[in-house]
C-alpha positions as CSV (number, residue, x, y, z in Angstrom):
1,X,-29.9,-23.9,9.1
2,X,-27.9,-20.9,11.2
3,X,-27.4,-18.5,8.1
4,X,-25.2,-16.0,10.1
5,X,-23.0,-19.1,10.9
6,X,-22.4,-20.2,7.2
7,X,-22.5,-16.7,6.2
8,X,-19.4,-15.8,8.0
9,X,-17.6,-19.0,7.5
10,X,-18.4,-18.7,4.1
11,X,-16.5,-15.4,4.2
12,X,-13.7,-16.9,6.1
13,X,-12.9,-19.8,4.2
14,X,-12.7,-18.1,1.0
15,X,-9.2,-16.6,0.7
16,X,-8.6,-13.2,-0.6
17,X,-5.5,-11.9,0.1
18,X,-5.1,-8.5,-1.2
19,X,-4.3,-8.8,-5.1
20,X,-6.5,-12.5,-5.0
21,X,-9.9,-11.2,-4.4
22,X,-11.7,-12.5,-7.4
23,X,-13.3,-15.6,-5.9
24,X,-14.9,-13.9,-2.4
25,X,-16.3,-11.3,-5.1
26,X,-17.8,-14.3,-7.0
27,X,-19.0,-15.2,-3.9
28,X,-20.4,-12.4,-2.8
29,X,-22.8,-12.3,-6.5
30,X,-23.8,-15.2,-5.5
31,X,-24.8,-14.7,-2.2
32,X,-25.7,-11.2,-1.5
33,X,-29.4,-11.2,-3.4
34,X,-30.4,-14.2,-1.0
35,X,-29.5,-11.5,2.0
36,X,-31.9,-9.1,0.9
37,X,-29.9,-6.8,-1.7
38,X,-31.5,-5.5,-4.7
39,X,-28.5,-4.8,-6.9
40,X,-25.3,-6.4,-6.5
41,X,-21.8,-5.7,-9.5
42,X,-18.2,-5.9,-9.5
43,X,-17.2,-2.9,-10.5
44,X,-14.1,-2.3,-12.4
45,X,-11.2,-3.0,-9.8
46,X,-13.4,-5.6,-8.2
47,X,-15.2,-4.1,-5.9
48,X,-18.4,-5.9,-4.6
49,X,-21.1,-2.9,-4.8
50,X,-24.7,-3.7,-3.5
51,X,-27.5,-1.4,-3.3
52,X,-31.4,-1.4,-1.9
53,X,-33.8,1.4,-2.9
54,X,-33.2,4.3,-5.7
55,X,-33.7,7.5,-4.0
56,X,-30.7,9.9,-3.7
57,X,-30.0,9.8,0.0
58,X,-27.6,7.1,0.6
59,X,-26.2,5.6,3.4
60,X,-22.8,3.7,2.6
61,X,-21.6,0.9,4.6
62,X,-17.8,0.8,3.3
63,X,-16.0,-3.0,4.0
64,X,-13.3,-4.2,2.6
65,X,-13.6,-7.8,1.5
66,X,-9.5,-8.7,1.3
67,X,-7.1,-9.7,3.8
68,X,-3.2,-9.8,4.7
69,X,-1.5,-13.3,4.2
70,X,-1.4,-16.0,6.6
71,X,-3.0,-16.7,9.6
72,X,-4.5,-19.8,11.1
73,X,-6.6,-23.0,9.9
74,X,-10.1,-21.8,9.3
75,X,-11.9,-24.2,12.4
76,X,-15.1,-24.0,14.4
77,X,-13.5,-24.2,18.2
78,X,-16.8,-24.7,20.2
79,X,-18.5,-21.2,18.7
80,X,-15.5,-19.4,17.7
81,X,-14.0,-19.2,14.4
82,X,-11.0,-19.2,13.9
83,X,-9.2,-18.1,10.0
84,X,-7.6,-14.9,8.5
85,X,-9.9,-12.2,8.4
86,X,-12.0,-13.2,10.9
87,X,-11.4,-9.8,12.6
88,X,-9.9,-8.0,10.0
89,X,-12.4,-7.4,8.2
90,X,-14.8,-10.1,7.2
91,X,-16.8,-10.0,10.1
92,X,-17.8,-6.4,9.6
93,X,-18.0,-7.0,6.1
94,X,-20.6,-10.0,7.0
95,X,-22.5,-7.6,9.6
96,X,-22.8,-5.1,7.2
97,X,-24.1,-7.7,4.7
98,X,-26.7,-9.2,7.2
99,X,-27.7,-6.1,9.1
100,X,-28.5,-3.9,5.7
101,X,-30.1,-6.8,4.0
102,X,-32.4,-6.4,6.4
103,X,-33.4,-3.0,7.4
104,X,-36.1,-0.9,5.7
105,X,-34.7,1.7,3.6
106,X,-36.8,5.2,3.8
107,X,-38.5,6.1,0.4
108,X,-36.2,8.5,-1.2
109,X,-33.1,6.7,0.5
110,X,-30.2,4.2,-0.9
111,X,-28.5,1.5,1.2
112,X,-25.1,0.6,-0.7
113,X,-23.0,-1.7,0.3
114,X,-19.4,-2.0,-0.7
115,X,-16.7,-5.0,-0.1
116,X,-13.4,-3.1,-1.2
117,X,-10.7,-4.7,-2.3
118,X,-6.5,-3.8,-1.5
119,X,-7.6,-1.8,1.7
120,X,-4.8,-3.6,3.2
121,X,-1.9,-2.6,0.6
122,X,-2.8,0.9,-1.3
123,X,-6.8,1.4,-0.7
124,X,-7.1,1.3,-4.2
125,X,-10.7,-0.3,-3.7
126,X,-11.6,2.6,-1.7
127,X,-9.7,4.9,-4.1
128,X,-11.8,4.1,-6.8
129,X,-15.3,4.5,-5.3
130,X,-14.5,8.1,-4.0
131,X,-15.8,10.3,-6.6
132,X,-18.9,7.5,-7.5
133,X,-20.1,8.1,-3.9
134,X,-21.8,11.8,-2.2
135,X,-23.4,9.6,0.6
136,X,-25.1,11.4,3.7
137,X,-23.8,8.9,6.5
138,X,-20.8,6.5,6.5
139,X,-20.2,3.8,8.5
140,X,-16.6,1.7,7.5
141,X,-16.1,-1.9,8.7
142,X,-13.6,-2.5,11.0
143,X,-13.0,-4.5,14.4
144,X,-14.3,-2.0,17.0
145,X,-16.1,-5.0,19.4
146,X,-19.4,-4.9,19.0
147,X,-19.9,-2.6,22.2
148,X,-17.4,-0.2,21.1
149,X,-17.5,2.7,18.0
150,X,-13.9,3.9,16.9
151,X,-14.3,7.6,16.0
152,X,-10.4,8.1,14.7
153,X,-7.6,6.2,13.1
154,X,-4.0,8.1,12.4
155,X,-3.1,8.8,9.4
156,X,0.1,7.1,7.3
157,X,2.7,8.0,5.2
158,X,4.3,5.2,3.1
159,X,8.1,6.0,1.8
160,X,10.8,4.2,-0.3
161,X,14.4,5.0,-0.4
162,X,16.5,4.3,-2.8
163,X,20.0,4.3,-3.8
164,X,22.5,2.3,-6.2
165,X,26.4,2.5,-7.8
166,X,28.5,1.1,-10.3
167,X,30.2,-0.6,-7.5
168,X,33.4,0.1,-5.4
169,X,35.1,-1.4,-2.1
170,X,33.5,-1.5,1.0
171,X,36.8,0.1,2.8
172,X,36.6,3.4,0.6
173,X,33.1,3.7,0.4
174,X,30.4,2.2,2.6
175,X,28.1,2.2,0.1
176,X,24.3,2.7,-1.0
177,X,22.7,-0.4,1.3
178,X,24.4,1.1,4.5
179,X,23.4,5.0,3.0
180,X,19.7,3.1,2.9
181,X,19.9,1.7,6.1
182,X,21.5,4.9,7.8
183,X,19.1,7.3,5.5
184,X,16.1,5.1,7.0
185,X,17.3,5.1,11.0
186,X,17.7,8.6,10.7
187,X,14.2,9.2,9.5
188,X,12.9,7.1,11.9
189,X,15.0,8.6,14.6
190,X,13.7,12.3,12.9
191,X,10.1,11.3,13.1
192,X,9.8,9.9,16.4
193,X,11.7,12.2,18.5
194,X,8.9,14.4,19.5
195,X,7.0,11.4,20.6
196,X,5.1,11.7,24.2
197,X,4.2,7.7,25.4
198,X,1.8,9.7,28.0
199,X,-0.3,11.1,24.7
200,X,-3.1,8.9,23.1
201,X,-2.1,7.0,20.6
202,X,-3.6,9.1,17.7
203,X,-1.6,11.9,19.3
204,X,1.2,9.6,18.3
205,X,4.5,9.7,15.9
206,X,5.5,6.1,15.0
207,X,7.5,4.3,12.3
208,X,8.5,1.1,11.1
209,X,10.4,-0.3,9.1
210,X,8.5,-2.7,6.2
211,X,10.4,-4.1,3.9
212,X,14.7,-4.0,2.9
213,X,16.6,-5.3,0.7
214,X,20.1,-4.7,-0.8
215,X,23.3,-6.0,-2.7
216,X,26.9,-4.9,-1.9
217,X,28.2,-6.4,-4.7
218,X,28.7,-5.4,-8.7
219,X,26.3,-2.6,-8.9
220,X,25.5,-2.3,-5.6
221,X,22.4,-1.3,-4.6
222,X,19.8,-0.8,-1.4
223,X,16.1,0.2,-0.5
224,X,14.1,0.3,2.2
225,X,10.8,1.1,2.8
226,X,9.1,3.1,5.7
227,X,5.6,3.0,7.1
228,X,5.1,6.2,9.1
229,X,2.1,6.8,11.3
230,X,0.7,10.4,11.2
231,X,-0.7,11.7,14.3
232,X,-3.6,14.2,14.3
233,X,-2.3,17.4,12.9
234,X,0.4,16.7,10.9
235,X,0.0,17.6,7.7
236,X,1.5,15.4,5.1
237,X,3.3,17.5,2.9
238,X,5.2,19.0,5.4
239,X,6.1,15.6,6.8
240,X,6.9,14.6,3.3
241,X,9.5,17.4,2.9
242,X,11.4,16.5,6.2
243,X,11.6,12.8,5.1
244,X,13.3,14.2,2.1
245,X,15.3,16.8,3.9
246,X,16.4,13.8,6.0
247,X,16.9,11.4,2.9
248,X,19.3,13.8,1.2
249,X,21.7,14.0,3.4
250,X,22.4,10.2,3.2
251,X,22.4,10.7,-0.2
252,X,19.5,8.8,-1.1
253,X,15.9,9.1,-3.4
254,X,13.0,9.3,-1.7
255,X,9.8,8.4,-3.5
256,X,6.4,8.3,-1.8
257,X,3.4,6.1,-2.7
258,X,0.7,7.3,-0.1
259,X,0.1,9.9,1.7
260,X,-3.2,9.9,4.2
261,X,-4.3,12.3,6.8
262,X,-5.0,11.5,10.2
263,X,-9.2,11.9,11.0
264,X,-10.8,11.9,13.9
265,X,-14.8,12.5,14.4
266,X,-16.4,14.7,17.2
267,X,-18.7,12.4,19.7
268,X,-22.1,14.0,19.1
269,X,-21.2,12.8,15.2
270,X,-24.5,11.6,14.2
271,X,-22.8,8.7,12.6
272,X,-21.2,8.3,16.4
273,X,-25.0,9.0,18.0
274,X,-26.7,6.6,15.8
275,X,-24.1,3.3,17.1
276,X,-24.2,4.8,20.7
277,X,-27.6,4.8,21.1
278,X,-27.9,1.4,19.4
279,X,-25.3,-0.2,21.5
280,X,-27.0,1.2,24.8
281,X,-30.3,-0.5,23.3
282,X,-28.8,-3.8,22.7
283,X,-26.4,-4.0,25.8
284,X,-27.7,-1.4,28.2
285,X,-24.6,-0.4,28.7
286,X,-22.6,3.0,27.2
287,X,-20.5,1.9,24.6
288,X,-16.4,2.1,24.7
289,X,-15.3,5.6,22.1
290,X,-12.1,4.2,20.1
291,X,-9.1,6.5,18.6
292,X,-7.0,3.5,17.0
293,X,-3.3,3.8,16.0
294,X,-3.6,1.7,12.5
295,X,-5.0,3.4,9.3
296,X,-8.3,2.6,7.6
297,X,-10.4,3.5,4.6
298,X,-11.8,5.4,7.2
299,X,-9.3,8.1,6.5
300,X,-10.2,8.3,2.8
301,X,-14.3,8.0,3.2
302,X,-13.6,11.3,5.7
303,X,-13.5,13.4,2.3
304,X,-16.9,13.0,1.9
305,X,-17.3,15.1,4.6
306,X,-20.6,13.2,6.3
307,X,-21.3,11.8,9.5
308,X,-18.4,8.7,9.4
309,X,-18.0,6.0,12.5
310,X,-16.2,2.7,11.8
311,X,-17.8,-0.7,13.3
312,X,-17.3,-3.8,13.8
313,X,-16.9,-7.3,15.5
314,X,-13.9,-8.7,17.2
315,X,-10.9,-8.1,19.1
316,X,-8.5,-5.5,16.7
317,X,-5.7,-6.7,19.0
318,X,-5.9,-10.4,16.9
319,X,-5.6,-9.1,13.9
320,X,-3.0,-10.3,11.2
321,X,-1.9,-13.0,14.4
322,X,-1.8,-16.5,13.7
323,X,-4.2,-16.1,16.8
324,X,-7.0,-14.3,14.6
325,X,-10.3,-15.5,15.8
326,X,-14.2,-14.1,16.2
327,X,-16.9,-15.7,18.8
328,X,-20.2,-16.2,16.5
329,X,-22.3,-14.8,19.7
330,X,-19.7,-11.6,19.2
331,X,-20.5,-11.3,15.8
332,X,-24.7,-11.9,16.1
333,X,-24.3,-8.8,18.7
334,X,-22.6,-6.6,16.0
335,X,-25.5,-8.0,13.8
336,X,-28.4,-7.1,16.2
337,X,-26.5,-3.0,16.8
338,X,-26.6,-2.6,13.2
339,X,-29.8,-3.5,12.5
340,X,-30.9,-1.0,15.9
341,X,-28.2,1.6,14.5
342,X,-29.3,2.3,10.8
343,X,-33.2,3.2,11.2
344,X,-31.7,5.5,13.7
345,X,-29.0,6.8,11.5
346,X,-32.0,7.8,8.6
347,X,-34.1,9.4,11.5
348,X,-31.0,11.7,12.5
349,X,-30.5,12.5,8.6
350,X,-34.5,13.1,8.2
C-alpha cells in the first residue's frame, strides 16, 4: 500500500469548507496515531492538535485543515491529483503530518502539530491557539513548491460599509447603494494611488472588492465589502483611519472585522536556514526565497516572535481555480525536506 498516496487523497476527498470542518477533524483522530503522533484532540473551535514528546521546547508545525468552496472533481490523472485543497492547504497539512510523524523529537522537546480551521475566512483557528502556544520555531503550511521557502506574506485589512434610508426618489437623491458603491471606489482609488507596479509585491497596495449588495427600493439600503492588502510598513491603524476618513465623506459606516500586519522574515531566519539547507540536501540545488501577495496565518504565528518560514507543496498560482491540482512526486519531495529540515531546525535551537 502507498500510505502518502491514500494519505493525501484521503485529505482531499474529505470536504471542509471553512465553517464544515468537523468530518476532516474526525478524520484526522482517526488517522493521525497510525502516523506516528502521540497525542492527538479537537480543541474547542475544532482545531486538530497533535503532539510527540513532553518537554517544553516545541516546535509548531501550524496547517490549516479547511478550504474555500468549489473547485474541481477529486481524480487521480496519471500521478496528479486533482480536488480543492490540493494546494491550498492540504498538502502541507499532509507533509506536516507525514514528515513530523516521523522525525525524532530531542529529549526535552515537543513536536505539535495543528490543522486550523477558518484560516481562509477570519483565522479564527489560528486565533485561538495564540496564547496556548510559546513555541521556539514555527513553520506554517502553505504552497511554497517544495524547492521554494516563502519568508513574507502582506498583510490585510477587511472593511464593510454600510449605509441605509427610509427611502426617497432616485432623481432627488442618489441614494445609499450608489453612496456605497462611490464610498468603496473612492477607497479603492485612495488606497492604491501610491502603488509602484516596479516594487515587489509585498511592497504592494492592492484592493478588491469582495462582496455587494443593495436595495434601492422602500428602505433603501447598500454595503459593500473591501479586502485591502497591506504592504510592509503600513501600520493598520493608520490605514484604518483613512478608510474612514474616506468613508465619511460619502456618508457612509465603516466597520472593520480584521486587521493583520504585513511580516516578512530576514534570510539567515533559522526557521529560513533550517528549509534552505534541507532543500539543497534533497535537490542540490539553492532553493527559490518567496515574499507572496496573499495573507496567511503566517502573519498571526509572527507574534510569537520565533524563527517562522511557511512551506509547502504545490503551485500557489492553482489555488482556489477550478484548475487546483498537486503531482504526488511534488508532494513526496516536500515530504523528504521536512523530514531533512526539522532535525536541523532542533540542532539550530540546541
Amino acid at each position: 500500500m502507498d500510505r502518502d498516496r491514500i494519505f493525501l487523497e484521503e485529505l482531499v476527498r474529505c470536504a471542509s469548507p471553512s465553517g464544515a470542518e468537523q468530518e476532516i477533524g474526525a478524520l484526522l483522530v482517526s488517522r493521525l496515531p497510525a502516523l506516528g503522533w502521540e497525542r492527538v484532540e479537537l480543541d474547542d473551535v475544532g482545531n486538530v492538535v497533535a503532539s510527540r514528546g513532553k518537554g517544553p521546547r516545541e516546535v509548531l508545525l501550524l496547517g490549516h485543515v479547511d478550504t474555500v468552496p468549489g473547485g474541481p472533481p477529486v481524480r487521480w490523472e496519471g500521478e496528479v491529483l486533482w480536488g480543492r485543497g490540493a494546494v491550498d492547504a492540504k498538502g502541507a497539512f499532509g507533509a506536516f503530518a507525514l514528515a513530523g510523524g516521523a522525525c525524532a523529537v530531542p529529549e526535552g522537546g515537543r513536536t505539535t502539530l495543528v490543522g486550523a480551521v477558518g484560516e481562509e475566512r477570519d483565522s479564527r483557528g489560528a486565533r485561538y491557539r495564540l496564547m496556548r502556544h510559546a513555541p521556539e520555531a514555527c513553520l506554517v503550511g502553505e504552497p511554497s513548491g517544495s524547492d521554494g521557502v516563502t519568508l513574507g506574506y502582506r498583510g490585510r485589512i477587511f472593511c464593510t460599509l454600510e449605509a441605509r434610508d427610509g427611502g426617497a426618489h432616485r432623481s432627488g437623491d442618489a441614494g445609499p447603494h450608489t453612496a456605497c458603491l462611490r464610498g468603496a471606489a473612492a477607497v479603492l482609488d485612495s488606497w492604491e494611488r501610491g502603488d509602484d507596479p516596479t516594487r515587489p509585491v509585498i511592497e504592494r497596495p492592492s484592493g478588491a472588492v469582495a462582496f455587494m449588495e443593495g436595495r434601492e427600493e422602500g428602505e433603501r439600503r447598500g454595503r459593500v465589502e473591501l479586502d485591502l492588502r497591506l504592504p510592509l510598513g503600513a501600520e493598520p491603524e493608520r490605514v484604518v483611519q483613512e478608510v474612514r476618513e474616506v468613508a465619511e465623506r460619502w456618508g457612509v459606516t465603516v466597520y472593520f472585522s480584521e486587521k493583520v500586519r504585513a511580516h516578512l522574515v530576514p534570510r539567515d531566519d533559522l526557521a529560513v536556514r533550517a528549509l534552505r539547507g534541507a532543500i539543497r540536501q534533497v535537490f542540490g540545488r539553492a532553493p527559490r526565497l518567496l515574499a507572496k501577495g496573499g495573507t496567511a496565518d503566517f502573519n498571526l504565528a509572527a507574534s510569537w516572535g520565533c524563527p517562522l518560514a511557511a512551506y509547502g507543496p504545490g503551485d500557489s498560482r492553482l489555488d482556489h481555480t477550478a484548475e487546483e491540482r498537486l503531482p504526488l512526486e511534488e508532494f513526496r519531495a516536500a515530504v523528504a525536506v521536512l523530514q531533512e529540515a526539522l532535525p536541523r531546525l532542533w540542532r539550530e535551537e540546541a
